[in-house]
C-alpha positions in Angstrom: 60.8 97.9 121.7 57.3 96.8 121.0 55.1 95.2 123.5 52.4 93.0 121.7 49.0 93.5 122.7 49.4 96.7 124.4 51.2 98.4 120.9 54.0 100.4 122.3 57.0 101.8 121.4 60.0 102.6 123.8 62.5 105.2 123.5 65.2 107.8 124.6 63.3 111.4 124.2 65.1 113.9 121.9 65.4 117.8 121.8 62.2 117.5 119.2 60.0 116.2 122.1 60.8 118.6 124.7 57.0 120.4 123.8 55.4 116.8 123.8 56.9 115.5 127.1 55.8 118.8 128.7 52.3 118.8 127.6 52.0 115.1 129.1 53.5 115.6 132.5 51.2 118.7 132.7 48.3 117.0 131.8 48.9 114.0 134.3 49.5 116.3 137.1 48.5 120.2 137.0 45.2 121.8 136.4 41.6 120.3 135.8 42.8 118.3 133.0 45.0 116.1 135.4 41.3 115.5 137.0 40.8 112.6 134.0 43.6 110.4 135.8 44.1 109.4 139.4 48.0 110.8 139.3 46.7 114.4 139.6 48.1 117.0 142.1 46.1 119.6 141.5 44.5 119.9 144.7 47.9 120.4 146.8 50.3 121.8 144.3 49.2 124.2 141.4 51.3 125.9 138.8 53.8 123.7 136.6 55.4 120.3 137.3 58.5 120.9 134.7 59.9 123.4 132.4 61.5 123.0 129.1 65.0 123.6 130.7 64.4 120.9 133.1 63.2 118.2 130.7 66.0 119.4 128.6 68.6 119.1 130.9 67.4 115.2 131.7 67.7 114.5 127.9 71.6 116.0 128.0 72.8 114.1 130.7 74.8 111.2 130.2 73.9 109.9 133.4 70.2 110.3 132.7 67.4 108.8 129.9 63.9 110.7 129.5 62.3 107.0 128.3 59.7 107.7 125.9 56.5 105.8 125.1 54.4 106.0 121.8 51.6 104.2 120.8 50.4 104.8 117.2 53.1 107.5 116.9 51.8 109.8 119.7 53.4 110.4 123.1 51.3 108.5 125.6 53.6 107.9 128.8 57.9 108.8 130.0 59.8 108.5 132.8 63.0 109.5 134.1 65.4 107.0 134.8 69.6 108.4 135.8 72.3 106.4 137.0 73.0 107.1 140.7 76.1 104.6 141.6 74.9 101.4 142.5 71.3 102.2 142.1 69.1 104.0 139.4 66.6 106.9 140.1 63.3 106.7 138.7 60.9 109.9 138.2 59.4 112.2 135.9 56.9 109.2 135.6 53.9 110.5 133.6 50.9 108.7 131.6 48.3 110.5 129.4 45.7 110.9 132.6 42.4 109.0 130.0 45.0 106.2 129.7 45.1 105.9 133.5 43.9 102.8 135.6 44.6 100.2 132.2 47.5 98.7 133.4 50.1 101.3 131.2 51.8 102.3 134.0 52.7 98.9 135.5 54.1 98.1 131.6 56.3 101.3 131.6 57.9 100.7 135.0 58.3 97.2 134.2 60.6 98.3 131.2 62.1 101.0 133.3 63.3 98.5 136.2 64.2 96.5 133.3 66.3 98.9 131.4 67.8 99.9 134.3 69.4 96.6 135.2 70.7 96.0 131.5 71.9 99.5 131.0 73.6 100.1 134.3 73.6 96.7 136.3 71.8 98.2 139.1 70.6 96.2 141.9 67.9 98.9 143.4 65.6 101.7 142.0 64.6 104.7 144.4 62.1 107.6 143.6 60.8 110.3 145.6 57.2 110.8 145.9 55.0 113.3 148.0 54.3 111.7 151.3 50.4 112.6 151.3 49.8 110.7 148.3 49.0 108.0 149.9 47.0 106.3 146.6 50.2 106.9 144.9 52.5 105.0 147.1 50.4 102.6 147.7 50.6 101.7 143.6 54.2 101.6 143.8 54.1 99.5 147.0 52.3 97.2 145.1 54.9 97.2 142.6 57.3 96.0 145.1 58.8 99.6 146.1 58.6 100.1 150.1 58.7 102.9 152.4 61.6 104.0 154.3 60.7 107.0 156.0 63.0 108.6 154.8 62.1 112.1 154.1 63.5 115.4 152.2 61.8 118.7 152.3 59.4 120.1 149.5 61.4 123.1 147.8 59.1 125.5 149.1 59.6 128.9 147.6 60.5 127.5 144.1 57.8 127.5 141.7 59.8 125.0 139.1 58.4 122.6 141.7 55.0 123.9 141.6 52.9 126.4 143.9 52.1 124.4 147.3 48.4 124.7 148.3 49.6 123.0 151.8 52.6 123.4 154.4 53.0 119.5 154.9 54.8 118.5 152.0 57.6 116.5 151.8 58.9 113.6 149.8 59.6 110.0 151.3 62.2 107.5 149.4 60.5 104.5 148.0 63.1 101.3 147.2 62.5 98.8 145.5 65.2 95.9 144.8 65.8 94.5 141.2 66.6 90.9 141.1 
């Protein structure tokens, strides 16, 4: 799909990507580079976000699609969408961090919620996200996700997560209903 002004391209993510998609969701998220976008973690979780088996595994599943976006033939953004019964699951959401804060993000999920509805007939989309990023869910809120205090723990103790820098993590559901 191409999206006029904004130039992009959307598509599934293949095998020849994997080093691509992990380079971007690093670079949104881990280490000083993350620092160029708002998205970063780096000051509560260090080490990696995802491994090549994990992004792997999401491009396998039949249940699962690692949506990828390009602009001029580069990888600039991708998120995870999987089929979940009667609603889709939304994650591994990442933009190139000095294409933050220009509206790409709200495009993506856009197409996301909207490929989710035409690909599965889903009625809702739920993610997970850290419940001290509070600038974080507040973007999605805006978005029309809401909270529902609804909490999981933070795999402490597995470092395909990332390396904790504090003991008070834990992710909170967000919903958001697709009419």
């Amino acid at each position: 799909m191409e999206t006029g002004d904004t130039d992009l391209t959307f598509r599934d993510a293949t095998d020849a990507d994997v080093d691509a998609l992990i380079a971007l969701i690093e670079s949104a998220y881990r280490g000083d580079s993350s620092r160029a976008g708002w998205t970063t973690e780096a000051d509560i979780l260090q080490g990696q976000r995802t491994d090549p088996e994990g992004v792997r595994d999401v491009i396998k599943s039949h249940d699962s699609r690692l949506l990828t976006v390009e602009r001029e033939g580069a990888v600039v953004a991708c998120c995870q969408l999987e089929h979940r019964g009667d609603h889709a699951y939304f994650g591994m959401f990442a933009v190139s961090p000095q294409l933050q804060g220009a509206g790409l993000g709200k495009v993506i999920i856009t197409e996301a919620e909207r490929a989710a509805r035409e690909t599965w007939g889903v009625r809702e989309m739920h993610m997970t996200v850290i419940s001290v990023r509070n600038d974080l869910i507040a973007w999605y809120e805006r978005r029309g996700y809401r909270r529902t205090g609804r909490m999981t723990p933070f795999p402490y103790g597995d470092e395909r997560f990332g390396v904790p820098q504090r003991d008070d993590l834990q992710f909170e559901l967000l919903v958001k209903e697709l009419v």
